[in-house]
C-alpha positions as CSV (number, residue, x, y, z in Angstrom):
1,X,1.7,17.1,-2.5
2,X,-0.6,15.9,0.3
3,X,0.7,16.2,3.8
4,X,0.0,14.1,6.7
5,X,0.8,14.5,10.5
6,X,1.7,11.4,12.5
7,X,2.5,11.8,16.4
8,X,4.9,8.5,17.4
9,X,4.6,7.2,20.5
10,X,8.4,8.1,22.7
11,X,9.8,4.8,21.5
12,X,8.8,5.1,18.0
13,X,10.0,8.6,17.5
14,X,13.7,7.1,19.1
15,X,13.7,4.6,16.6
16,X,13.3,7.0,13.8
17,X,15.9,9.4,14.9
18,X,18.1,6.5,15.6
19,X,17.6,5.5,12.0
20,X,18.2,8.8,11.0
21,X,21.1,9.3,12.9
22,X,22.5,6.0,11.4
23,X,22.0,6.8,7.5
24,X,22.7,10.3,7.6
25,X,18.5,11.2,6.9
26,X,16.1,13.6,8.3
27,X,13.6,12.2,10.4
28,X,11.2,12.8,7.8
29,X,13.1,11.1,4.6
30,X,13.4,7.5,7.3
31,X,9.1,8.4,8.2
32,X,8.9,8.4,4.2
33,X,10.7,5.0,3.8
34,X,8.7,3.5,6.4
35,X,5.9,4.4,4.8
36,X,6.7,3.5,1.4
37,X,8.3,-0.3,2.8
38,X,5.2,-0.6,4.9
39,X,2.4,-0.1,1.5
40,X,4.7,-2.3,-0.6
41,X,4.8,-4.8,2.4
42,X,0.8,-4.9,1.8
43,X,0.6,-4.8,-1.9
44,X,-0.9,-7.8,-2.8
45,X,-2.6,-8.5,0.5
46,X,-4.7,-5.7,0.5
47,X,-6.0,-3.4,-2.3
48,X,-4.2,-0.1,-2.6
49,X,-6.2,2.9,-2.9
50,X,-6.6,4.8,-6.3
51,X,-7.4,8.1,-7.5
């Protein structure tokens, strides 16, 4: 599995551990589903990359 490293700005990384806080996640499970909302958000608007 790739690993990436993202650095939120203060009010970003709130938001996150609010989230988290709120559904019972780590921080990095609600980063996960961000990620995975935000590419199938842009599906179909953008092409996604392939291997």
């Amino acid at each position: 599995m790739r690993r990436f490293t993202f650095a939120p700005s203060p009010a970003t990384a709130r938001e996150i551990e609010a989230l988290a806080r709120e559904f019972d996640l780590s921080e990095s499970e609600v980063v996960a589903q961000l990620v995975e909302l935000g590419l199938e958000e842009v599906e179909g608007t953008e092409r996604r990359v392939t291997e």
